[in-house]
C-alpha positions as CSV (number, residue, x, y, z in Angstrom):
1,X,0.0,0.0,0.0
2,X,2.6,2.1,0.4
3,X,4.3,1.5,-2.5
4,X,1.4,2.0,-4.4
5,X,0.8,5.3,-2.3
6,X,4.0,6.8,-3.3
7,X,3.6,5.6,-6.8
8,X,0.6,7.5,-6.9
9,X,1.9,10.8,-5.6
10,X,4.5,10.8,-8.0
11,X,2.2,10.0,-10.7
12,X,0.3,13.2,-9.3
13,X,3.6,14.9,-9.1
14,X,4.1,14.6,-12.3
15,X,0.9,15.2,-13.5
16,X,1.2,18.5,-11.7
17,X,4.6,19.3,-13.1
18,X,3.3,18.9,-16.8
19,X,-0.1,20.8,-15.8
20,X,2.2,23.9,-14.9
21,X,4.4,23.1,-17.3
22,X,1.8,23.8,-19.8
23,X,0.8,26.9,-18.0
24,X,3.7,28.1,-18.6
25,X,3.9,27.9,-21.9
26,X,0.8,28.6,-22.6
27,X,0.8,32.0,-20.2
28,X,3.9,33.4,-21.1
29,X,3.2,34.3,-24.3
30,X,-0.1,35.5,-23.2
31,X,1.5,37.7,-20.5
32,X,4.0,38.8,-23.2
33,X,1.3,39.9,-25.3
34,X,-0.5,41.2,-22.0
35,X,2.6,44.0,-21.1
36,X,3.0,44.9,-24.8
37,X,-1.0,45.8,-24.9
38,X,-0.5,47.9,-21.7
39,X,2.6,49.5,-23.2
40,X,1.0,50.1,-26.8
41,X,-2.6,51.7,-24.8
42,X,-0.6,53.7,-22.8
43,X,1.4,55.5,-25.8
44,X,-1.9,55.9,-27.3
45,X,-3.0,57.8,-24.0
46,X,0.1,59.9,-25.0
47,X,-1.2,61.0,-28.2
48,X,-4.7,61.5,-26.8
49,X,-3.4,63.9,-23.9
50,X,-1.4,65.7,-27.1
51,X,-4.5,66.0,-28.5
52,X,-6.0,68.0,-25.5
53,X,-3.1,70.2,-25.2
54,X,-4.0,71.1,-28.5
55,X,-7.3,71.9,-28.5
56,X,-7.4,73.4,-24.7
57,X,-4.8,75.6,-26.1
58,X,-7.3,76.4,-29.7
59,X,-10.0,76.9,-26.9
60,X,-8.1,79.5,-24.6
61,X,-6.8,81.7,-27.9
62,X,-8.7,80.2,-30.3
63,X,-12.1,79.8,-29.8
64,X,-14.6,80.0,-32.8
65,X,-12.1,80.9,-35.3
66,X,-10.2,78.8,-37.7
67,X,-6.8,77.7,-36.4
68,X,-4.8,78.6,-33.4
69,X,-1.0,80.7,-33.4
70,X,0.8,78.1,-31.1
71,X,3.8,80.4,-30.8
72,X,2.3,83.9,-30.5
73,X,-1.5,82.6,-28.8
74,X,-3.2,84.4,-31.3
75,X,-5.6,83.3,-33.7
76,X,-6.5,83.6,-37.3
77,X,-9.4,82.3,-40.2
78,X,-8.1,81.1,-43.1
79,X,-10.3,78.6,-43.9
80,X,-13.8,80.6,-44.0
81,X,-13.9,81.3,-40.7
82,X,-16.0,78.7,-39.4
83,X,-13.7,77.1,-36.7
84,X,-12.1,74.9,-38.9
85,X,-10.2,73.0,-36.0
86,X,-13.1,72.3,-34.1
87,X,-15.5,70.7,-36.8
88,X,-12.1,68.6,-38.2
89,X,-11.4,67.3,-35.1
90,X,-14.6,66.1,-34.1
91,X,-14.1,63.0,-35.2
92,X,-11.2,62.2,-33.5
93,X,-12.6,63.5,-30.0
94,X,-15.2,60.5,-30.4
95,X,-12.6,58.2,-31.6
96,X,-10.3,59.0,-28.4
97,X,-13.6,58.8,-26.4
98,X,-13.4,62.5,-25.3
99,X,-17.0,62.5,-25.2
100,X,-17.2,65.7,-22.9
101,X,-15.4,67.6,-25.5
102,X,-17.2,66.7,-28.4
103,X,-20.8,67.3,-26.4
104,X,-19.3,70.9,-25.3
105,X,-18.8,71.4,-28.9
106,X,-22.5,70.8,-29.8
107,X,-24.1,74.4,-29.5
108,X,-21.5,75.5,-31.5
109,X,-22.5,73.4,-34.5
110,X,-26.1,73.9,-34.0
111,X,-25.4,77.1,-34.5
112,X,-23.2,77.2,-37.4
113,X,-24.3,79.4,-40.3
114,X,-21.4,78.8,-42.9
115,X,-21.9,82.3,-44.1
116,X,-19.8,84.5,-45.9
117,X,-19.3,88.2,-46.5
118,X,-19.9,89.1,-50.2
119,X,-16.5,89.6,-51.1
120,X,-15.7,85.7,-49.2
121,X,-15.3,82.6,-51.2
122,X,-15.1,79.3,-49.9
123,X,-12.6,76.8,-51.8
124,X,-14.7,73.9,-53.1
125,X,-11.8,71.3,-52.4
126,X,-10.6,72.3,-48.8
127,X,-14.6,72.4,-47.9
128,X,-15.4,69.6,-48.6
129,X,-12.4,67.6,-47.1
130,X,-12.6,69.5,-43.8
131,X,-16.0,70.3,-43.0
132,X,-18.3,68.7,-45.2
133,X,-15.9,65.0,-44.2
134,X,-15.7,66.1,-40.8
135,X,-19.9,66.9,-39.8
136,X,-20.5,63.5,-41.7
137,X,-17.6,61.3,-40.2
138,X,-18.9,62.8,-36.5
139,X,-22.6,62.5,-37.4
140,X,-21.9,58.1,-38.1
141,X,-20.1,57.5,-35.5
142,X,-22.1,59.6,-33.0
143,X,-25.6,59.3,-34.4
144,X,-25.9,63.1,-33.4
145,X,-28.3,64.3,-36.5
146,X,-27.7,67.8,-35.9
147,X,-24.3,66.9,-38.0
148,X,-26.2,65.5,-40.5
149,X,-28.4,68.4,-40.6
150,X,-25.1,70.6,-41.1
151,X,-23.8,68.3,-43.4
152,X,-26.9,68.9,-45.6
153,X,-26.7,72.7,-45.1
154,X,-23.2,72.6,-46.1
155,X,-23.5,70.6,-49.1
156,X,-26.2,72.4,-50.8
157,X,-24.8,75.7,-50.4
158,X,-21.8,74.6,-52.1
159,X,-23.4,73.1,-55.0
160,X,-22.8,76.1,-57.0
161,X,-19.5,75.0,-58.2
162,X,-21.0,72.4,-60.5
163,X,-22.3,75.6,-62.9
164,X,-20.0,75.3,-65.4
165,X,-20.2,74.1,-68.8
166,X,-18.6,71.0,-68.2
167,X,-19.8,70.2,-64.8
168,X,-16.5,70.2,-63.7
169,X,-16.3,72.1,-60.3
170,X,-14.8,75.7,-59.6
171,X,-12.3,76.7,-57.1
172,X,-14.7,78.2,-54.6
173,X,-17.8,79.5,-54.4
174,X,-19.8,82.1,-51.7
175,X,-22.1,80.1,-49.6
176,X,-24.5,83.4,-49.2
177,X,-24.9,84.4,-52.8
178,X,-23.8,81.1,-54.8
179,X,-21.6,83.5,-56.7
180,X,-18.1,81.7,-57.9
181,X,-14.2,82.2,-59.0
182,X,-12.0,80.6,-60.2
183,X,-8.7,79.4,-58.9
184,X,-4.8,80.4,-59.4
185,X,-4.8,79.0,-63.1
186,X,-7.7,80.5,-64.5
187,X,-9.8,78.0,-67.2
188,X,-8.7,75.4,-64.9
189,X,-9.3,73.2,-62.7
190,X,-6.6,70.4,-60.7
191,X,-7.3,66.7,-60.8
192,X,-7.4,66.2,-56.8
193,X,-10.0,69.1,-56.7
194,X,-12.4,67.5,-59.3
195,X,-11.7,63.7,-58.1
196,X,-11.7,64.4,-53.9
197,X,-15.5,65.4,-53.3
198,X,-17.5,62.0,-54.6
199,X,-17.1,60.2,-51.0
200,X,-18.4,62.5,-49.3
201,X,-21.2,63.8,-51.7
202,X,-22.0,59.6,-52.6
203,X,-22.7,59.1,-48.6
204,X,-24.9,62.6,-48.4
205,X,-27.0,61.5,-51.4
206,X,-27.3,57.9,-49.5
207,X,-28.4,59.6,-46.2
208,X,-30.8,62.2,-47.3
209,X,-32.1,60.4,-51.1
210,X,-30.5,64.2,-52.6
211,X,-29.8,62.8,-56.4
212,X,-28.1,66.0,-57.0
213,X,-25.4,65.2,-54.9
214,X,-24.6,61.7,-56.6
215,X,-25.4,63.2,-60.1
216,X,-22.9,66.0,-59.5
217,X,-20.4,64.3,-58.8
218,X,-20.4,61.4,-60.8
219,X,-20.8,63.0,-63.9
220,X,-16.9,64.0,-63.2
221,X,-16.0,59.8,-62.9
222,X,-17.9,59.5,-66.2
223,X,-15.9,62.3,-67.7
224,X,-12.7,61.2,-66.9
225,X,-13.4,57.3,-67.6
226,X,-13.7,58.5,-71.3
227,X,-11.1,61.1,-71.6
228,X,-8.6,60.5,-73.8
229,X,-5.6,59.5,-71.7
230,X,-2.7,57.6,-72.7
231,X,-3.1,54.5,-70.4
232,X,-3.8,55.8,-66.4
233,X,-1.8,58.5,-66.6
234,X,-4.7,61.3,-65.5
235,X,-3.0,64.9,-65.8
236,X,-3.2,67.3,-63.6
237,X,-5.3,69.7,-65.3
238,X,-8.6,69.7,-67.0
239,X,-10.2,72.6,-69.1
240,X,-13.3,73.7,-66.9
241,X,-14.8,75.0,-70.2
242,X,-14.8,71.3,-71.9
243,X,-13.4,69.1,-69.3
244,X,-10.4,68.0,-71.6
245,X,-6.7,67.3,-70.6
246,X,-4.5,70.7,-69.9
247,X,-1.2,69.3,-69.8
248,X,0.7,65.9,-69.2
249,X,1.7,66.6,-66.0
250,X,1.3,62.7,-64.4
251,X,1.5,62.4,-60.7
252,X,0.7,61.8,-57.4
253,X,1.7,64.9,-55.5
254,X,-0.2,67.8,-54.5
255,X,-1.7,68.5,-57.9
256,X,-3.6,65.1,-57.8
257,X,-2.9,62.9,-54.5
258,X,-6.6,62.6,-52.9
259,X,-7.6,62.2,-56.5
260,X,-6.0,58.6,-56.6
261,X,-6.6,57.6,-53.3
262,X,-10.7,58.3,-53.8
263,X,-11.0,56.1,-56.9
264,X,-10.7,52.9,-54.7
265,X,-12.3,54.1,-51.3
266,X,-15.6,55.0,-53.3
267,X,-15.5,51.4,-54.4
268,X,-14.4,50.5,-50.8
269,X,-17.3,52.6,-49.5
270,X,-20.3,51.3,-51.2
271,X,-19.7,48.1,-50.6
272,X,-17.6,47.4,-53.5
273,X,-20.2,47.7,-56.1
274,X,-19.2,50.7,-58.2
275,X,-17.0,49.2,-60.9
276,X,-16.2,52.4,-62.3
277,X,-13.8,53.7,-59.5
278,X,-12.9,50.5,-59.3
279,X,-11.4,50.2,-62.9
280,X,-10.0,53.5,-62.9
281,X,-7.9,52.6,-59.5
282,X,-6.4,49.7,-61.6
283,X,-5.7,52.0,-64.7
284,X,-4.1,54.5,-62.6
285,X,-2.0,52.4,-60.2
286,X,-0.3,50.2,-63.1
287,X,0.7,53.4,-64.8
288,X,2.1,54.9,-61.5
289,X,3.9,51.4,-60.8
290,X,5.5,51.5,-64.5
291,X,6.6,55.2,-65.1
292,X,6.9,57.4,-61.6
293,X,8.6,54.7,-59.5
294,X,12.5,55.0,-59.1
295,X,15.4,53.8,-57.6
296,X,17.9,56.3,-55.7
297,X,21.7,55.7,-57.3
298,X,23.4,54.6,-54.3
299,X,20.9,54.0,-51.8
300,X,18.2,52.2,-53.6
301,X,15.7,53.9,-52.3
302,X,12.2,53.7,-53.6
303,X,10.8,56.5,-54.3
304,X,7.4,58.2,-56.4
305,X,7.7,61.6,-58.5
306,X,5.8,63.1,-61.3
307,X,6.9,63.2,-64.7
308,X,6.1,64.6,-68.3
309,X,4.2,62.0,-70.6
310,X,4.0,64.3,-73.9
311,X,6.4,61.9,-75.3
312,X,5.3,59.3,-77.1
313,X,7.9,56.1,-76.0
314,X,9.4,57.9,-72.6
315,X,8.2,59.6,-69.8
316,X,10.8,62.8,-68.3
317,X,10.7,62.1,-64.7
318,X,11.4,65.6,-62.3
319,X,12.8,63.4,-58.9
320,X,10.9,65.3,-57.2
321,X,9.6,63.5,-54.0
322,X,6.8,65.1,-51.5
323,X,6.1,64.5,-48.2
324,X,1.9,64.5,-49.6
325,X,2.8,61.5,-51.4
326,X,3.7,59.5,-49.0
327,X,-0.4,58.4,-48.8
328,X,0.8,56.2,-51.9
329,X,2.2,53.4,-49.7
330,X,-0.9,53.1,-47.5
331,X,-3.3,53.7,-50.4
332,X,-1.3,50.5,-52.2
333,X,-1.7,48.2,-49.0
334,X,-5.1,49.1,-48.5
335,X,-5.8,48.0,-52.4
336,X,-3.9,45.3,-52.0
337,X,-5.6,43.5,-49.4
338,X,-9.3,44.2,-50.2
339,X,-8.9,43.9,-54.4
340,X,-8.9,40.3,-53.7
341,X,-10.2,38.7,-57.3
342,X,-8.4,37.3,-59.5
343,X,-9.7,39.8,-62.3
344,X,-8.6,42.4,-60.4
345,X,-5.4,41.6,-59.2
346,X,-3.4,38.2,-59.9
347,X,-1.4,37.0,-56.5
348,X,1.9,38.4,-58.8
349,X,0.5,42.2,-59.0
350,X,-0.7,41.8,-55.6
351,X,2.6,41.0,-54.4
352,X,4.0,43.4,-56.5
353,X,1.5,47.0,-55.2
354,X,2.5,45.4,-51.8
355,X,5.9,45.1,-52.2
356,X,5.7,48.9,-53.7
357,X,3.9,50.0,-50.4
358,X,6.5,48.8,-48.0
359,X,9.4,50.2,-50.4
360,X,7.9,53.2,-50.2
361,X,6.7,54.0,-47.0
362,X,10.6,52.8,-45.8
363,X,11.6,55.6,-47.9
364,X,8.8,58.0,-45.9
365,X,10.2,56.8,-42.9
366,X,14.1,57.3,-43.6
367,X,13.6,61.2,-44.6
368,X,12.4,61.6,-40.8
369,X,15.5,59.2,-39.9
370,X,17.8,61.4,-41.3
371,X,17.6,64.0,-39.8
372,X,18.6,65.4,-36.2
373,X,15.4,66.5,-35.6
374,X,13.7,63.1,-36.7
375,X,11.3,64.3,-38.9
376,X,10.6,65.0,-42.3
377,X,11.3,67.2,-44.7
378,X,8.1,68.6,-46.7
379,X,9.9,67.6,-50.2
380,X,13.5,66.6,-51.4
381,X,14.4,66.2,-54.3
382,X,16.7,62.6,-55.5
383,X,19.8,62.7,-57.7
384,X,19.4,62.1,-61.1
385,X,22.7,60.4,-61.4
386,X,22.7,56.8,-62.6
387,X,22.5,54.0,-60.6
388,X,25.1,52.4,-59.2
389,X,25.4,48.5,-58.9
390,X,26.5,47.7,-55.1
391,X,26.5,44.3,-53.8
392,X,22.3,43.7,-53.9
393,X,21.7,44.8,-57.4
394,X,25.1,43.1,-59.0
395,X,23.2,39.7,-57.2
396,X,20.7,40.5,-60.2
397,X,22.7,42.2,-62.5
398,X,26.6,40.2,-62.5
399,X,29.6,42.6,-62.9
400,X,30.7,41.8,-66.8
401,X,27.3,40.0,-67.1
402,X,26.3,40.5,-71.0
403,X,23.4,43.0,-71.0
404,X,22.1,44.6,-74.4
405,X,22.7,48.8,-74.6
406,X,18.4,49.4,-74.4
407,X,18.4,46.8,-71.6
408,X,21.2,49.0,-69.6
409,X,19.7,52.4,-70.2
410,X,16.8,51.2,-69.0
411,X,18.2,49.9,-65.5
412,X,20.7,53.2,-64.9
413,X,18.1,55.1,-64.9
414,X,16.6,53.5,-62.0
415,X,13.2,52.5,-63.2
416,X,12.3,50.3,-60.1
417,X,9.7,47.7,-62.3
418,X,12.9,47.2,-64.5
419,X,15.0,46.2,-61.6
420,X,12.2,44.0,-60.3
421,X,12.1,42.2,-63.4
422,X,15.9,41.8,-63.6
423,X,15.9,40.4,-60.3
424,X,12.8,38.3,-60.8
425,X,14.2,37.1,-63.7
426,X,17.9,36.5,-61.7
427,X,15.4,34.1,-59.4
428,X,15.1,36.6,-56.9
429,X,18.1,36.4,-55.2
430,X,18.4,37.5,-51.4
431,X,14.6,37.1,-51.1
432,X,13.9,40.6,-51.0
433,X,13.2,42.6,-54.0
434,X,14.8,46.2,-55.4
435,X,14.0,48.8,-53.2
436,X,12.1,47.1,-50.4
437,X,15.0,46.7,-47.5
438,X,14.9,48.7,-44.8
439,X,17.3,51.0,-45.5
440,X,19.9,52.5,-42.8
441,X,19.7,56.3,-41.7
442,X,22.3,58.7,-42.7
443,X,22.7,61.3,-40.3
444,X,26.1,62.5,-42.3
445,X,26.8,61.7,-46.0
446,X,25.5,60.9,-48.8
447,X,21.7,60.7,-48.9
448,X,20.4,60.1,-52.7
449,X,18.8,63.1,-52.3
450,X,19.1,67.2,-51.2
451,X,16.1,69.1,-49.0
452,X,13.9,71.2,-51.7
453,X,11.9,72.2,-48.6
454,X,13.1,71.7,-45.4
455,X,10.3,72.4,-43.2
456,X,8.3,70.0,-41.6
457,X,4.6,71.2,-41.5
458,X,3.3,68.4,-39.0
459,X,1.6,66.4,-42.2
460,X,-0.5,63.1,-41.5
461,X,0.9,61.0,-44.6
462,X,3.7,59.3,-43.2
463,X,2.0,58.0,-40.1
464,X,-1.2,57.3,-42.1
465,X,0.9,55.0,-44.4
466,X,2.1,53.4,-41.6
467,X,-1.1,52.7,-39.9
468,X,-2.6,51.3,-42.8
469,X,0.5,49.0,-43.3
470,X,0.0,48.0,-39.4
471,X,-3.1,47.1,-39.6
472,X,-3.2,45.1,-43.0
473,X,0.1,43.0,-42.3
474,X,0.7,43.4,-38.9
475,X,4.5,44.0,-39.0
476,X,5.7,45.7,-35.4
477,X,8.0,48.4,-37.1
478,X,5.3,50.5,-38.0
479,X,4.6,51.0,-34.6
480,X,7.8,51.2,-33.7
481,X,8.6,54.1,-36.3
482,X,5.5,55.7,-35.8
483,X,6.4,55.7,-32.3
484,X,9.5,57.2,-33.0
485,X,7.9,60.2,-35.2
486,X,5.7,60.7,-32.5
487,X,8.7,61.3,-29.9
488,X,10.2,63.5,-32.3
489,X,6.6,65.3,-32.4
490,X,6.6,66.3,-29.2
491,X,10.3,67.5,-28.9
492,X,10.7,69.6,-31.7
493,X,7.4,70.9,-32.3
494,X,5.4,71.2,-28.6
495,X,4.8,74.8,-27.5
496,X,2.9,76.1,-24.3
497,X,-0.3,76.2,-25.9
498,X,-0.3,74.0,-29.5
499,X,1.9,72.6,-31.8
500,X,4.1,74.2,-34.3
501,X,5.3,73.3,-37.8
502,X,9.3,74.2,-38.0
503,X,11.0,75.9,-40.5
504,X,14.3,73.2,-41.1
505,X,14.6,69.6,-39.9
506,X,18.0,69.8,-40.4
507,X,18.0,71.7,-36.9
508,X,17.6,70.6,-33.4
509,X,15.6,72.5,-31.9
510,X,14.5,74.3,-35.0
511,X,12.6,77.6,-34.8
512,X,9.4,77.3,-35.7
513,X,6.2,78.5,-37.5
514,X,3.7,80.4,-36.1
515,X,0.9,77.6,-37.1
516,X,-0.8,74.7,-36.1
517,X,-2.8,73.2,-39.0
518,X,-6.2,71.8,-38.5
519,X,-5.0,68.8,-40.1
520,X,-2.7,68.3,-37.3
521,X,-5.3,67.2,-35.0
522,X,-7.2,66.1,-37.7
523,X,-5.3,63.4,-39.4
524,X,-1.5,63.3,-37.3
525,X,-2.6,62.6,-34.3
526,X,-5.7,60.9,-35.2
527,X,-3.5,58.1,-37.2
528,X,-1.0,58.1,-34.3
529,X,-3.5,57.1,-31.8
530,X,-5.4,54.3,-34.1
531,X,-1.5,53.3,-34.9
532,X,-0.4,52.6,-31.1
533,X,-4.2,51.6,-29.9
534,X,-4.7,48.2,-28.8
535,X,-8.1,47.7,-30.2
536,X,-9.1,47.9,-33.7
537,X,-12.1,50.5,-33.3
538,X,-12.2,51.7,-36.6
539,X,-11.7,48.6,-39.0
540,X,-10.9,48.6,-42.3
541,X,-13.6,46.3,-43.2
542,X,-16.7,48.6,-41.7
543,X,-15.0,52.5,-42.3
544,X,-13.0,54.3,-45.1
545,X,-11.2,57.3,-44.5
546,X,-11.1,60.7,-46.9
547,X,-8.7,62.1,-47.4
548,X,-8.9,64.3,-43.9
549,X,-8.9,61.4,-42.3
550,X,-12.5,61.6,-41.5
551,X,-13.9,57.6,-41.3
552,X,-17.0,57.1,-43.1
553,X,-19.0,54.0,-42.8
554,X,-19.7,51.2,-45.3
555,X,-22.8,51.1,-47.0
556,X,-25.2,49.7,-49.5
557,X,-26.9,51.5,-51.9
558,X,-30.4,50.5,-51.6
559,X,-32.2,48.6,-55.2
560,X,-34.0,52.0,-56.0
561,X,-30.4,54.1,-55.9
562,X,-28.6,51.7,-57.7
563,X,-31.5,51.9,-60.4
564,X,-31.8,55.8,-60.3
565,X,-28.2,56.4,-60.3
566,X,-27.1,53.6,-62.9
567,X,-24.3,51.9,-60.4
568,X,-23.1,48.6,-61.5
């Protein structure tokens, strides 16, 4: 008995030893993942209380008006007077659960004219983006219908715009006397401002049955579906007379940026019925992936500019690369993760917009690297120098390997599709395309490229890139980096009231600019805080952001809209 006593305790023994055994390794992870949530919530708490030093700061010298003076705590309206800051950051008050502030903000709305003296014009594009996407982004996720009933207000009084010939929109338009004017190039008007007003127009006609609001601004998809464009490369003017091509300016800059990015969300938005957007998103990205991606000479660095496509075999690329188009990466994750068909993407281009994305936004990130202030500059431009074979591209391309004249050209000049076929066609050696490592910083040296503009204006693009690659592959070192930006944020740019953009971030501490952008709480710190955030309370699959950052929800257009509005 007492054998078998003892042979049953050390049974139990070891029973108990394998039980916590398996604890173990089934907790540790678990408490791994545990600290790491604690750590990435509480750097989100970090962003939010940046957030309220903002705005107490825009309420204290601010109040009412457009954007606050962080340096001199003065104010000024630039952007019709209507307190832009408060209506663009509604939004992310709900999403950081500042409920108090966002109710406190209500009378303010409710009483919100969006008039204008006579001698006022409101610009169409900056409208839209900011006001009209912020009252509708606050309205679904709050279910306040006061928004909605500004949003309404708001989008009828600029409706105006649409009075042209063409039905392509002018620059601005008063809200009081539906009088309009044009722009800085007269005749004209720019891609992004035609192609950045049908998400938010699509969702007003779907929550208050306006047809005006879909017609308008569908009738510019239609035109530019049939212009007569050589392959997706959209210009960045169009005649507001007859809505035709004004130059042959292709790219993704300031000039037509949002424009891009809202051909797929529309399809994203509705529920990925409207073909249309759809097709032209496909047009467009191939022809940004074949003629304005290149390689930096020494570096490799991936990189997007614009270029001139009057010739007929060639395009004339200007290096030029802008801190705005740094959306691209995101945009190209986001569309490569939902364009999931076969007929829209095969698993090779898929692969290929995502390997783009990551290139890219590692480029994004390494102009904050390197410099001493750690961030970015608002546009550099790269050498134009040929490209020089170091030890990854001579895996693909063998010193004294034969390669024809054409075939040579073609890879000096640092096409990057040209060095991905070379290597694809070298069997892909190292595993890691052209372009896509993560590149080292270069705090002294040789950089690939020199600072055009040196001032970093506290932009969203970078950090929205990032967040969308976070949340689609779930790589760490967008966190990380984002993380890092954000650090250098507070630093560099914090004053006792606000945030400030600085004039050099080749300086530490730099001096800086007497402005704090509306974007800035907006879209930077809105990303940020949806970056380092533990939960996924806006996702991908159920929102779609404009191009303010404003998250609008998923719908369906109902059998009698997609009838009376012709969507297929």
């Amino acid at each position: 008995m007492l054998v078998a006593g003892r042979r049953r305790a050390l049974l139990i023994a070891i029973a108990a030893s394998v039980i916590l055994s398996t604890l173990f390794i089934i907790t540790q992870p678990e408490l791994v993942r545990f600290e790491l949530s604690l750590v990435w919530n509480s750097r989100a708490d970090e962003v939010r209380a940046a957030f309220l030093h903002a705005y107490r700061g825009y309420q204290r010298y601010a109040s009412g008006r457009d954007e606050l003076r962080p340096v001199s705590n003065e104010s000024v309206n630039n952007f019709n007077g209507w307190g832009v800051t408060l209506i663009d950051g509604l939004d992310t008050m709900w999403i950081m659960g500042l409920y108090g502030e966002f109710y406190d903000a209500m009378p303010f709305i409710a009483n919100a004219t969006f008039a204008l003296n006579e001698s006022e014009y409101a610009p169409f594009f900056e409208t839209v983006i900011r006001y009209l996407g912020g009252l509708l982004s606050a309205y679904a996720l709050s279910n306040e219908t006061i928004l909605l009933s500004r949003a309404d207000d708001l989008g009828q009084k600029l409706l105006p715009v649409f009075n042209t010939s063409s039905g392509m929109p002018m620059y601005a338009v008063n809200t009081v006397n539906g009088r309009v004017r044009q722009g800085w190039a007269p005749g004209s008007v720019l891609y992004a401002e035609a192609m950045s007003c049908q998400m938010e127009y699509k969702y007003l006609a779907h929550l208050t049955g306006r047809a005006e609001y879909f017609e308008k601004v569908d009738a510019i998809m239609d035109i530019v579906a049939r212009a007569p464009v050589k392959e997706g490369m959209f210009p960045t003017r169009w005649s507001l007379q007859t809505a035709v091509p004004q130059n042959y300016q292709f790219s993704v800059g300031a000039l037509a940026d949002s424009a891009h990015e809202y051909l797929l969300k529309q399809w994203l938005l509705s529920s990925r019925v409207e073909s249309k957007a759809k097709d032209l998103y496909l047009r467009t990205v191939s022809s940004i992936l074949e003629h304005l991606l290149y390689l930096s000479p020494t570096r490799h660095l991936l990189y997007v500019t614009d270029a001139e496509t009057s010739h007929q075999n060639f395009t004339s690329p200007s290096h030029v690369f802008e801190h705005l188009s740094c959306f691209l990466p995101g945009l190209l994750t986001l569309g490569a993760h939902t364009l999931l068909s076969a007929s829209d993407l095969s698993n090779e281009q898929r692969q290929l917009h995502q390997w783009a994305a990551e290139g890219l936004a590692n480029t994004c990130w390494i102009t904050y690297a390197d410099h001493i202030s750690g961030l970015g500059p608002d546009e550099v431009r790269f050498s134009s120098l040929d490209f020089v074979f170091s030890d990854d591209a001579a895996a693909y391309v063998p010193k004294g390997a034969q390669v024809s004249e054409e075939r040579m050209g073609r890879l000096l000049r640092g096409k990057w599709l040209d060095h991905v076929k070379e290597w694809e066609n070298a069997d892909r050696p190292g595993g890691i395309p052209p372009g896509v490592r993560d590149p080292e910083p270069v705090l002294n040296g040789q950089r690939d490229y020199l600072n055009n503009k040196a001032g970093y204006l506290l932009r969203p693009e970078t950090v929205e890139s990032f967040y969308l690659l976070y949340r689609t592959t779930g790589d760490i070192k967008w966190r990380e980096r984002g993380w890092t930006i954000f650090k250098a944020i507070q630093h560099e740019t914090r004053t006792p009231s606000g945030y400030a953009s600085i004039y050099t971030v080749e300086q530490s501490p730099s001096p800086k600019k007497d402005e704090m952008p509306s974007f800035f709480m907006a879209e930077t710190l809105k990303y940020l805080y949806l970056l380092f955030r533990e939960e996924d309370i806006i996702p991908l699959d159920k929102w779609v952001f404009n191009t303010e950052a404003h998250p609008l929800p998923v719908f369906e257009w109902s059998a009698w809209e997609k009838t009376k509005y012709g969507i297929s």
